[in-house]
C-alpha atoms as one frame of an Amber mdcrd trajectory, in Angstrom:
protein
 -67.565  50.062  18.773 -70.862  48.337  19.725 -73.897  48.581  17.230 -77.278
  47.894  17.540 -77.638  45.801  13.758 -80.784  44.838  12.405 -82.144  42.087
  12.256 -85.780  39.830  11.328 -86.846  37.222  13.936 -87.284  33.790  12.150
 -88.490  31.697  15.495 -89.726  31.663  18.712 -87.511  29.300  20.720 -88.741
  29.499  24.268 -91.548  31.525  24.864 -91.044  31.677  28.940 -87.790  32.499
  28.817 -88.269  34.947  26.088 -85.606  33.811  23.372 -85.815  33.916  20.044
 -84.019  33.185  16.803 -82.826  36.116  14.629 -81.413  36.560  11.047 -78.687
  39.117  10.467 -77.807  39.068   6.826 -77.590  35.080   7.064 -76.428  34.594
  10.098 -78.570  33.435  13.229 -78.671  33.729  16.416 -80.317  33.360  19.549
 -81.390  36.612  21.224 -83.434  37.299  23.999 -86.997  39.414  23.317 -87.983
  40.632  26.333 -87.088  44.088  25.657 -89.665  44.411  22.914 -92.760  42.372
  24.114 -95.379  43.850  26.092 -99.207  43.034  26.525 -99.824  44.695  23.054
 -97.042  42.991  21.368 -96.703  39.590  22.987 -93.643  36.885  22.895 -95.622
  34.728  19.828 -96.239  38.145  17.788 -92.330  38.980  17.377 -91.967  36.319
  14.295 -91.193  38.506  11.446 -90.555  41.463  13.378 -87.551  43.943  12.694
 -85.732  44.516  15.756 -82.298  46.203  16.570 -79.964  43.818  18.235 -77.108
  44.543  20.947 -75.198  42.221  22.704 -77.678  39.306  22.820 -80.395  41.474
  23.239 -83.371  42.668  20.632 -83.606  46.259  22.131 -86.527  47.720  19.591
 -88.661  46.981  17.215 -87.990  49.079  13.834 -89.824  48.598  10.439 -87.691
  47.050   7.395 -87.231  49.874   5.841 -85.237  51.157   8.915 -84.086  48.233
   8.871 -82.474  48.326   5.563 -81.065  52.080   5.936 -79.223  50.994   8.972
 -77.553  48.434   7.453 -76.643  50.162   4.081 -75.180  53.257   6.378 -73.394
  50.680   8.701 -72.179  48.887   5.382 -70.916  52.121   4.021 -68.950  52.936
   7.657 -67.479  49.380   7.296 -69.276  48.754  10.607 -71.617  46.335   9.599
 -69.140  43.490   8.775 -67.477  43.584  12.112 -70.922  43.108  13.846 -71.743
  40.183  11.340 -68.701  38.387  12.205 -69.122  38.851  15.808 -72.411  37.389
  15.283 -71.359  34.705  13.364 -68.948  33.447  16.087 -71.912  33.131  18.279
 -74.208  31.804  15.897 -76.996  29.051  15.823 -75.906  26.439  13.886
């Protein structure tokens, strides 16, 4: 199954391409924003934002405690951990 799993984005890594660096319980990686960034909410505002990511992608922005629901009912399914270690095989090092 595919998840969207929160996350918090740590870094702006290339502005014109729209990538940034997320943390997912400890593990980052390098998603792209452009989903989430408008005129309102541009590229160098996402630092610190909540976001949901799927495959590569931040795909909204949610607030943390969303954030944290999410991840305690994807815990509980035993969904969570899969998407971590998918993650972490992909991860920024």
């Amino acid at each position: 199954m595919c998840l969207g799993i929160p996350g918090r984005i740590i870094r702006i890594d290339d502005a014109g391409r729209k990538l940034a660096t997320v943390d997912v319980s400890g593990v980052r990686r390098q998603i792209n924003i452009a989903c989430i960034v408008d005129t309102e909410h541009p590229v160098e505002s996402c630092v610190g934002d909540w976001v949901l990511v799927h495959v590569g992608f931040a795909m909204s922005r949610i607030d943390e405690h969303e954030a944290a629901e999410t991840l305690k009912i994807l815990t509980e399914l035993g969904e969570a951990q899969a998407e971590i270690e998918a993650m972490r095989a992909s991860a920024v090092h």
